[in-house]
C-alpha positions in Angstrom: 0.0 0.0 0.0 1.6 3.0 -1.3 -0.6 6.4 0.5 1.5 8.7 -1.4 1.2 7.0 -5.2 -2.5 6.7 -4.2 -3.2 10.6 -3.4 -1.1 11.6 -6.2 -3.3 9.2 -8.5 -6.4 10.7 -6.7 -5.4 14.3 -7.4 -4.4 13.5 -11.1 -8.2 12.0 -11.2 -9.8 15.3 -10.0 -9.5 14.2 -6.6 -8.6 16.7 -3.8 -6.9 14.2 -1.3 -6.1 15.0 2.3 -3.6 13.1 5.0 -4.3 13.2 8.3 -1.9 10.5 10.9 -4.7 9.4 13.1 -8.6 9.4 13.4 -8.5 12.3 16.1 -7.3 14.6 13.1 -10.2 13.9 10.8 -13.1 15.9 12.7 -10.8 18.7 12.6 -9.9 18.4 8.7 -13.5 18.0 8.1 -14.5 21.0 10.4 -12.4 23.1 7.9 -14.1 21.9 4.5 -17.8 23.2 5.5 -19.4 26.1 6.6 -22.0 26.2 9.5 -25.7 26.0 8.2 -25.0 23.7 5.1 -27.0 20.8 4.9 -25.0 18.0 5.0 -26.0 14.3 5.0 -24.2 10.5 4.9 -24.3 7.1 3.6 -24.2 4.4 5.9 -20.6 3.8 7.5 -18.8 2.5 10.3 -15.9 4.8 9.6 -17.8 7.7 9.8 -19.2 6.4 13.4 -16.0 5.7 14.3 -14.2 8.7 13.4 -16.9 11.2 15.0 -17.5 12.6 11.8 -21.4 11.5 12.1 -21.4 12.8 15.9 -20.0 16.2 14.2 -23.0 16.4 11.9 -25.4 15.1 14.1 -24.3 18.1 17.0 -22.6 20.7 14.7 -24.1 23.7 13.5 -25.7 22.1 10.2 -28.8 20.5 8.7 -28.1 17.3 9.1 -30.7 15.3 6.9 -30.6 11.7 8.8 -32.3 9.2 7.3 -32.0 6.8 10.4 -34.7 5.2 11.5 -37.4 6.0 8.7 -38.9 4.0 6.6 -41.3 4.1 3.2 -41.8 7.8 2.1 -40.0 9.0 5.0 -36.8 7.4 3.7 -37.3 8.4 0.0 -37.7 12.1 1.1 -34.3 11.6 3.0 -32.9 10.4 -0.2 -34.0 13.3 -2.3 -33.1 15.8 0.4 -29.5 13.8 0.9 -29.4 14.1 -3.3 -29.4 17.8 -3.4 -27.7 18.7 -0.1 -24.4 20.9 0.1 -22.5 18.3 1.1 -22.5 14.2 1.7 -20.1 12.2 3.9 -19.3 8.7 2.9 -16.6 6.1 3.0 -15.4 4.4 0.2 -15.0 0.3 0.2 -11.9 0.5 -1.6 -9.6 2.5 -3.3 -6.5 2.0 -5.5 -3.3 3.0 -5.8 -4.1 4.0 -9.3 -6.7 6.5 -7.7 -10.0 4.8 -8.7 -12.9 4.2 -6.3 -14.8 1.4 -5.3 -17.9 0.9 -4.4 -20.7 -1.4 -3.6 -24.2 -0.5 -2.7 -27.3 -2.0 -1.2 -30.1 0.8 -2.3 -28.0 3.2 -4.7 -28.0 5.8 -2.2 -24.3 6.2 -1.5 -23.3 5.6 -4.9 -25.9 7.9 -6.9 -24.4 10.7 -4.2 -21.2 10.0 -4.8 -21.8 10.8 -8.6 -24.4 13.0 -8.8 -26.6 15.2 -6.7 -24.7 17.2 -3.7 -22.7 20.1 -4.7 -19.4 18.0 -2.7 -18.1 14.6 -1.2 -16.0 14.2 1.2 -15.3 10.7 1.9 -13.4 9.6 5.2 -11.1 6.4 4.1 -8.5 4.6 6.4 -5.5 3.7 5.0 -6.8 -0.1 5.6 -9.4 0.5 2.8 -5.6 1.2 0.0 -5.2 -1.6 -2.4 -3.0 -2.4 -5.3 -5.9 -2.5 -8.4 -9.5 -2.7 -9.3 -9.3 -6.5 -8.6 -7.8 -6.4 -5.1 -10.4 -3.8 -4.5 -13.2 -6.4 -5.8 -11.8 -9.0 -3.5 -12.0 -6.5 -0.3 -15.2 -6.2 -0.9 -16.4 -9.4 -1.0 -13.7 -10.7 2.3 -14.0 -7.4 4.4 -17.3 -5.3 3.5 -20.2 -6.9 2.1 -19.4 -9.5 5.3 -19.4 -7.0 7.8 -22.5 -5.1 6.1 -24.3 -8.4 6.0 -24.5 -9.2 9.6 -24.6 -5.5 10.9 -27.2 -4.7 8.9 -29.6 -8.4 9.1 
């Protein structure tokens, strides 16, 4: 796992990468890359749990459209809302030292955000989630991910 091949890869992709050492520097970084009162939303992730990014949206000075908990129309308001906010936090199940993301979805959600919709992404990924190629990236997500995702979200 190279991390500086893979930002420089991201950055010739259009990719504005960031490097922080540790997961206590990332709620700072992010703090810096939005403005109080923008709507912000998130696809699922354990990362962003786990790095307090989620905590920051949830207790920050934003509108944080949170889709947990609903269900039918409820939910597919959340998605619309999530699809035209200011900004969406995600993770990334993979990325590669060539600078290409990957990504699996259950509902679309994540992904159609990723692409389309809010006016910026920032996405929160560990050095764990740095591998060689597309293929290596296909194989962590079917060992580490869709495993994980199975029996957290069942």
């Amino acid at each position: 796992m190279d991390i500086q091949k893979t930002m420089q890869n991201l950055e010739k992709n259009g990719i504005t990468p960031y490097f922080v050492e540790n997961k206590d520097e990332v709620v700072p970084l992010v703090k810096t890359l939005i403005n109080n009162g923008e709507s912000v939303s998130c696809g699922g992730s354990v990362t962003l749990d786990e790095t307090g990014v989620k905590a920051l949206m949830q207790n920050g000075d934003y509108d944080f459209i949170d889709r947990t908990g609903l269900q039918g129309e409820k939910i597919r308001q959340s998605y619309i809302k999530t699809f035209g906010c200011d900004t969406f936090f995600t993770s990334s199940n993979a990325v590669t030292e060539n600078g290409e993301l990957i990504n699996v979805d259950g509902n679309a959600n994540r992904v159609s955000s990723i692409c389309f919709g809010p006016k910026k992404v920032v996405m929160v990924v560990g050095a764990n989630k740095i591998v060689k190629d597309v293929d290596d990236g296909i194989l962590r997500v079917k060992k580490i991910p869709a495993p994980m995702n199975t029996a957290r979200l069942s």
